[in-house]
C-alpha positions as CSV (number, residue, x, y, z in Angstrom):
1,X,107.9,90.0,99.9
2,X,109.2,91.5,96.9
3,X,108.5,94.4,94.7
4,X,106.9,92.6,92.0
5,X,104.6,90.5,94.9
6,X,104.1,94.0,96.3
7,X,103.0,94.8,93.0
8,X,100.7,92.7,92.3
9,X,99.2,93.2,95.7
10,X,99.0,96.9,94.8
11,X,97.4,96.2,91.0
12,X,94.8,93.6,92.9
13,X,93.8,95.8,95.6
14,X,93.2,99.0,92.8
15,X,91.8,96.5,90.5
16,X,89.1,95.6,93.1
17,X,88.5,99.5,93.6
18,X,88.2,100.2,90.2
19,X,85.7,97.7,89.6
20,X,83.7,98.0,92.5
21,X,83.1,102.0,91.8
22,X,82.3,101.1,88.1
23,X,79.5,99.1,88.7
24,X,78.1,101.3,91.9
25,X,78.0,104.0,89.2
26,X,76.2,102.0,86.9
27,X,73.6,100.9,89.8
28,X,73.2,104.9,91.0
29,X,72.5,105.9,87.5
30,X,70.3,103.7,86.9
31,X,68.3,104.9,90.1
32,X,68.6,107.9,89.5
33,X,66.6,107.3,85.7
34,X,64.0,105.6,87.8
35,X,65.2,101.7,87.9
36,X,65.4,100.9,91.7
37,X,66.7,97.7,90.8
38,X,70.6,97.6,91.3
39,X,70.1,99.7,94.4
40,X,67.3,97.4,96.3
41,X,70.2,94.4,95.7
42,X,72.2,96.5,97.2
43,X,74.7,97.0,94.5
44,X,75.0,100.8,95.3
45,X,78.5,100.0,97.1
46,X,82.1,99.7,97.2
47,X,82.0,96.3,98.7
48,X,83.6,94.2,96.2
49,X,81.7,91.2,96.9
50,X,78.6,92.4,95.6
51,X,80.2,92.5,92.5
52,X,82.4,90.1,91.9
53,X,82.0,87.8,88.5
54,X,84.1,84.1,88.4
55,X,85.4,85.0,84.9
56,X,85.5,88.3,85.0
57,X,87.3,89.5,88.4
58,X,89.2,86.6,89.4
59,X,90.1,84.6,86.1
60,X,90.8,87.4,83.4
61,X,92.6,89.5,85.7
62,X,94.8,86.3,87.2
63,X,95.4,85.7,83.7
64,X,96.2,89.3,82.8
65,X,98.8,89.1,86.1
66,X,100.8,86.2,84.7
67,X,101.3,87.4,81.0
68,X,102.6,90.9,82.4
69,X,99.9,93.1,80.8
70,X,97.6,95.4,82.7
71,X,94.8,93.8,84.9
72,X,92.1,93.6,82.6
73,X,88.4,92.3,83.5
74,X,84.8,93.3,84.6
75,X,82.7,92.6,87.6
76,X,79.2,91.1,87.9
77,X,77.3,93.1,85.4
78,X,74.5,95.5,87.1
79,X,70.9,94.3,87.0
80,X,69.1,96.6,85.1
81,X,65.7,97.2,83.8
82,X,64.7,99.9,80.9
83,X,61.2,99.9,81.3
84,X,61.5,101.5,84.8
85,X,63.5,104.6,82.9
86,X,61.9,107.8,82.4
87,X,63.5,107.9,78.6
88,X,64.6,104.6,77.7
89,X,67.5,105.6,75.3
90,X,68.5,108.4,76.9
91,X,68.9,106.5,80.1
92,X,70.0,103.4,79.5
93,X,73.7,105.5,77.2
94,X,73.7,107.8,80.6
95,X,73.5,104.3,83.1
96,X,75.8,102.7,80.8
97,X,78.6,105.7,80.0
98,X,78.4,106.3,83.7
99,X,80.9,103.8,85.1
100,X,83.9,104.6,82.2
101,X,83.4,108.0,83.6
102,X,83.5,106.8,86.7
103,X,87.1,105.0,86.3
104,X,88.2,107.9,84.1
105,X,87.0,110.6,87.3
106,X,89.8,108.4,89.5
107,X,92.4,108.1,87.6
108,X,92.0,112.1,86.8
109,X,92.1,112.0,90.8
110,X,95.2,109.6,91.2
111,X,97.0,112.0,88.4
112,X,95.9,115.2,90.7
113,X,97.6,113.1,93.8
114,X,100.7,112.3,92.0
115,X,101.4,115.7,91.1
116,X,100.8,117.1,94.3
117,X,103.5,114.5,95.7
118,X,106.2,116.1,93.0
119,X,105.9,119.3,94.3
120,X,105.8,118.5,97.5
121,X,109.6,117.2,98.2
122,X,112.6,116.6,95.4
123,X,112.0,113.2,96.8
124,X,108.5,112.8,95.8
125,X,109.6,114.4,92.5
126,X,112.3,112.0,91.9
127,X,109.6,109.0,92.7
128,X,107.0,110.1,90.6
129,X,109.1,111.1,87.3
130,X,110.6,107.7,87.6
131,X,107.2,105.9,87.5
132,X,106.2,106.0,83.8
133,X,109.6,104.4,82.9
134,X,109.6,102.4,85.6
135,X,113.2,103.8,87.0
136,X,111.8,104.9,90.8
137,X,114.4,104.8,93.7
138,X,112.9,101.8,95.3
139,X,116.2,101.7,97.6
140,X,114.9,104.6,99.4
141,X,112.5,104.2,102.6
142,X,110.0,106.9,102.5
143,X,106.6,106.2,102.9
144,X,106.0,107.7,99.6
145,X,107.4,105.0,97.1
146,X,104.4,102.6,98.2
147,X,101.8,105.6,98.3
148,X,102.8,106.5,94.6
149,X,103.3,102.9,93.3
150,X,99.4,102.3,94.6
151,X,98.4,105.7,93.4
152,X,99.9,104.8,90.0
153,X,98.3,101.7,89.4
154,X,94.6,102.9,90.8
155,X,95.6,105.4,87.7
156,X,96.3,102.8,85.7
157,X,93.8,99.9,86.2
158,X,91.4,102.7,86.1
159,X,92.2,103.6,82.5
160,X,92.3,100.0,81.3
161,X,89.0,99.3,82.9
162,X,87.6,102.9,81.3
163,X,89.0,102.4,77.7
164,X,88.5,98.4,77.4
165,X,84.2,99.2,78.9
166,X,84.1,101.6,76.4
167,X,84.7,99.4,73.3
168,X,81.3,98.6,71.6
169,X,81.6,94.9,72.2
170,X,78.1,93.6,73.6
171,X,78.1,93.2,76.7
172,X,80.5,96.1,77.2
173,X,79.5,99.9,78.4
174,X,80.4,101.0,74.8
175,X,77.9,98.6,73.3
176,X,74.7,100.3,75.1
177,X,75.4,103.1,72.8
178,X,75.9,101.6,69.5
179,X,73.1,98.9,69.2
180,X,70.3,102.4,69.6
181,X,71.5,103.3,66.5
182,X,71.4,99.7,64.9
183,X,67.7,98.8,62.9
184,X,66.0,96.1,64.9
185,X,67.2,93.2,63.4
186,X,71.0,94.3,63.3
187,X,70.8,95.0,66.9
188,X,69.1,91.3,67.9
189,X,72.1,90.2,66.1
190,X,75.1,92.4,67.5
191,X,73.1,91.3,70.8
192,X,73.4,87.4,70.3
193,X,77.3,87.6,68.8
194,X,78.4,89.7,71.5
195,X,80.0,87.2,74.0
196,X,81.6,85.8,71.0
197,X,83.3,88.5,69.7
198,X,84.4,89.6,73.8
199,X,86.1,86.3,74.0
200,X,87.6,86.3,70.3
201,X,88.7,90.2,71.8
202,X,90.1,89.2,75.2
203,X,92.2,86.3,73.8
204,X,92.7,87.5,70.2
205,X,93.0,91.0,69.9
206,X,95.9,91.4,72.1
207,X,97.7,94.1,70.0
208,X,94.3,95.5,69.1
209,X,93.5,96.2,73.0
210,X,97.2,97.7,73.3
211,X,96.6,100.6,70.7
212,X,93.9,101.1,72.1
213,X,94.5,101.6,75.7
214,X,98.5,102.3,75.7
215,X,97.9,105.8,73.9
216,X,95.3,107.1,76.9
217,X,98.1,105.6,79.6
218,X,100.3,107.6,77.4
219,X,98.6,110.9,77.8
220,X,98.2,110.7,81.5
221,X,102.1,109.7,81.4
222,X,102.7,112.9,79.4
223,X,101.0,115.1,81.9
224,X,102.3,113.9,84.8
225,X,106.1,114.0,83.1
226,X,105.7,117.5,81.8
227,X,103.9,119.3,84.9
């Protein structure tokens, strides 16, 4: 097996992560606001096959694979149900934000690990400075140049999936927040168009999804370079 197969192994495996804690997020939330509904289907895990969507986990991301940009997708969306919140708005931005958060939370905690590995050993310095640039000493055969390539993808794919959710495309996390503020018939509307314009997004709006996710990567880059 290669590196690149390794790779890919590494991206699927963090991708699956990623996706899994998103949407267990979304599901406590939403009990915690009073909607039992996620957790009685027993979406309150980080069983990936609770949550796994055709398109959305297993084409997208094979898709994303072969045309060498960051795994992008979404898993089965969470069942919820507004009326069973305690303040309908407030709850449903909370239930929604939650799972960006979420991704955002790991890869704050795969940045905390990859730091701790450069200061642990001029080894683990020299492998996790190389990363962002892609110049690591795979030649060498300590344990730590898999351990840091998976902790930098879980880093990674968590970004991706945080940034790209947070876009106010319906049905994306972002779009729970904008349509409150949208007049009735607007929101029916931004509602109805919203697959649409995801699709027209996913295939279309290639260099529109790079600015916006390649300057977060970049700041997480910038930390763990300058530290």
């Amino acid at each position: 097996m290669t590196l690149e197969h390794v790779g890919i192994v590494f991206e699927v495996i963090a991708f699956l992560f990623a996706i899994s804690q998103h949407e267990s997020a979304h599901a406590w939330m939403a009990n915690r606001c009073g909607d039992p509904t996620a957790r009685m289907l027993g979406r309150i895990t980080l069983n990936p096959i609770k949550h796994i969507d055709l398109f959305g986990t297993i084409i997208l991301p094979l898709v994303s694979v072969l045309a060498h940009f960051p795994v992008l997708g979404w898993a089965k969306p969470t069942p919820v149900d507004p009326r069973n919140f305690k303040n309908p708005v407030l709850d449903d931005i909370l239930t929604s934000v939650i799972g960006p958060i979420s991704n955002f939370f790991v890869a704050g905690c795969s940045l905390v690990i990859l730091i701790a590995i450069k200061f642990a050993s001029p080894m683990g310095a020299a492998i996790v400075s190389g990363l962002p640039s892609g110049m690591v000493p795979v030649q060498s055969s300590s344990f730590l140049v898999p351990v840091c390539f998976f902790v930098y993808e879980m880093l990674i794919i968590n970004v991706v999936l945080a940034v790209f959710n947070l876009i106010p495309v319906p049905p994306l996390d972002g779009s729970h927040v904008l349509r409150h503020f949208l007049p009735e018939s607007a929101r029916r509307t931004y509602d109805m168009v919203g697959w649409i314009a995801l699709l027209a997004l996913v295939y279309l709006g290639g260099n529109l999804l790079g600015r916006l996710i390649f300057p977060v990567l970049g700041f997480f880059d910038s930390i763990l370079l300058r530290v």
